[in-house]
C-alpha positions in Angstrom: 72.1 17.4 -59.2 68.9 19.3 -57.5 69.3 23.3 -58.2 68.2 23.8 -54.8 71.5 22.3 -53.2 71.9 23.3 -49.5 74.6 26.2 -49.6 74.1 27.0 -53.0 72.8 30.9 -53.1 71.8 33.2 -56.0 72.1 37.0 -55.6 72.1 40.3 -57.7 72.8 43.7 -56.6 70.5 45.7 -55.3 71.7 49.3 -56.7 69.0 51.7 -58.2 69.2 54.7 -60.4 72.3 55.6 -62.0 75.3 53.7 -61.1 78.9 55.6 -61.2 82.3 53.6 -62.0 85.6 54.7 -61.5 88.5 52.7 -63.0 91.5 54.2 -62.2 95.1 52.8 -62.4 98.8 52.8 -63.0 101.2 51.3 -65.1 105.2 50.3 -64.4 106.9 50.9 -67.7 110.2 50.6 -66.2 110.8 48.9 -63.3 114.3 50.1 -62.7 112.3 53.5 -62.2 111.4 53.0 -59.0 111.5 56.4 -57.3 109.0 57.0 -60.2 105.9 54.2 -59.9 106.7 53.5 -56.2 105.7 56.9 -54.7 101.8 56.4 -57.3 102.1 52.4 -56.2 101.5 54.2 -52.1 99.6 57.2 -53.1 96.5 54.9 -53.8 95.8 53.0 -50.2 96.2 56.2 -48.7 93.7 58.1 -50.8 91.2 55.1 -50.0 92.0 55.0 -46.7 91.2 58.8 -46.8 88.1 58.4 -48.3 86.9 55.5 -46.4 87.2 57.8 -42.9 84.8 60.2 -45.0 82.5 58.4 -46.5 80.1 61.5 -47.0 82.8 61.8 -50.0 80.9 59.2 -51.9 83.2 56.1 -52.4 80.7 53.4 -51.9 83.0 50.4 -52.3 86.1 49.2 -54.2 88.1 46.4 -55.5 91.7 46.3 -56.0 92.7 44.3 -59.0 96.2 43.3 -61.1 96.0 42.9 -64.5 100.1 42.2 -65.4 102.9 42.3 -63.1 102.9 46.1 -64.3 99.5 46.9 -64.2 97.4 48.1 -61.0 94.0 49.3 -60.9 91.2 50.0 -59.0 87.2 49.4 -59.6 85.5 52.3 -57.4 81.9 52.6 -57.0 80.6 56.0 -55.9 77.6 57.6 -55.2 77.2 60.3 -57.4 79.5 62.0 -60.2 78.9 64.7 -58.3 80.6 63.2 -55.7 83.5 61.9 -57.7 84.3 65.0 -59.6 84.3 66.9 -55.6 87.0 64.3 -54.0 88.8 64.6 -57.4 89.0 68.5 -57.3 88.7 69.3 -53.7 91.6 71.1 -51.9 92.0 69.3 -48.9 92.0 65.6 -50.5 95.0 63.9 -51.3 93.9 63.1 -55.0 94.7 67.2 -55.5 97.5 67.2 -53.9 99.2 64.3 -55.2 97.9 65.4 -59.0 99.5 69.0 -58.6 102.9 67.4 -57.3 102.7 65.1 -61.4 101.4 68.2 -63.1 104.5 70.5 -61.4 106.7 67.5 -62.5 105.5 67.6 -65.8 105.7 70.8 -66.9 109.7 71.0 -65.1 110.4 67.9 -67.6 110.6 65.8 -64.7 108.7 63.0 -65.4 110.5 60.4 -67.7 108.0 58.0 -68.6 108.6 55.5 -66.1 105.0 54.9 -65.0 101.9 55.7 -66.8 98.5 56.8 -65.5 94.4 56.2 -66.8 91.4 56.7 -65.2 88.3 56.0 -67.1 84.8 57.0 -65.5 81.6 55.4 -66.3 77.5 56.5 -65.2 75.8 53.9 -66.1 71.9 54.4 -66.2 69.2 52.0 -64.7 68.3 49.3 -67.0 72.1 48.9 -68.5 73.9 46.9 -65.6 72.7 43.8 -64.4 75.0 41.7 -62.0 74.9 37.8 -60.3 76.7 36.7 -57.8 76.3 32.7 -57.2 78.1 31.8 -53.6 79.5 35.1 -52.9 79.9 37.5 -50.6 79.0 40.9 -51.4 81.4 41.9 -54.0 82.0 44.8 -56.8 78.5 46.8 -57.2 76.8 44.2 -54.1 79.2 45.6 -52.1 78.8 49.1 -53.1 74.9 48.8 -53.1 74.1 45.7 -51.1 72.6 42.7 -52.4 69.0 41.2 -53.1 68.3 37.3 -53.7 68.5 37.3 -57.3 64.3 36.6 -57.8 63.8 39.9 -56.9 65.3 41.4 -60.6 65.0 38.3 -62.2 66.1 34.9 -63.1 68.0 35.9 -66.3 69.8 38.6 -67.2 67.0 40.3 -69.7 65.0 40.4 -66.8 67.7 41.8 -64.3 68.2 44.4 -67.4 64.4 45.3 -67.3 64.3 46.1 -63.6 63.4 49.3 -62.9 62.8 51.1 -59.5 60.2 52.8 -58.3 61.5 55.7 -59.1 62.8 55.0 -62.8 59.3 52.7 -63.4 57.3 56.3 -63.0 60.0 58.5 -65.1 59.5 55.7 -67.8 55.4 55.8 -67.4 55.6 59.7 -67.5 57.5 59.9 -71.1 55.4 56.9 -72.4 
């Protein structure tokens, strides 16, 4: 079969600089529990919904993904950490509110364990992601930083690793 099959497309992403990941999700450790996990299952859409009216917030693009019939999470790319740790913190956002309503219920002894909470946050420098994407739309960091045909970083994934930008090329010069 010719690798240059009509239809057949090749892309990476097209993000620069650092790149900031957000997985944050929630688990149902007792169904029964409902008035617990049900109220964090609809807290979610709304805070994305939130955020994507105000995207000067920073969420650049997410993916909402099911890892058990107890386990929900979502993959968020944002634009800075900055950025994250504002919408996490800020007053007005529904991420505060909604974590001040768990932490009151905490320290009443109000919470009983019937759905659990993680987060974990990554920054992840140029020249330690790399990403294909072979017949796809724009998906996971594409979608959050567009896309490029995949020659532009690189056939193989050592060479998508040692893409740099213009920007990160001259930081790298300057300290060699």
């Amino acid at each position: 079969m010719s690798p240059k099959r009509a239809g057949v497309s090749r892309a990476t992403a097209d993000a620069t600089g650092e790149v900031v990941v957000l997985l944050i999700g929630m688990r149902i450790n007792r169904f029964w529990a409902v008035h617990e996990w049900l109220p964090v299952l609809l807290a979610m859409p709304r805070m994305l919904a939130e955020l994507k009216k105000a995207p000067e917030r920073g969420l650049l693009s997410h993916v909402l993904l099911t890892a058990s019939p107890r386990t929900y999470y979502v993959v968020q790319y944002w634009e800075s950490k900055e950025k994250l740790y504002a919408y996490a913190t800020a007053p007005d956002g529904l991420h505060h509110r909604v974590w001040a309503l768990i932490n009151r219920k905490e320290k009443g002894g109000r919470l009983a364990g019937g759905v659990g909470l993680w987060h974990e946050a990554y920054i992840v420098p140029e020249g330690n992601y790399e990403a294909i994407y072979a017949d796809m739309p724009p998906f996971g960091l594409a979608a959050a930083h567009g896309q490029v045909p995949l020659e532009r970083r690189g056939r193989f994934a050592r060479d998508r690793f040692a893409y740099r930008s213009g920007a990160a090329a001259e930081r790298v010069d300057e300290a060699g």
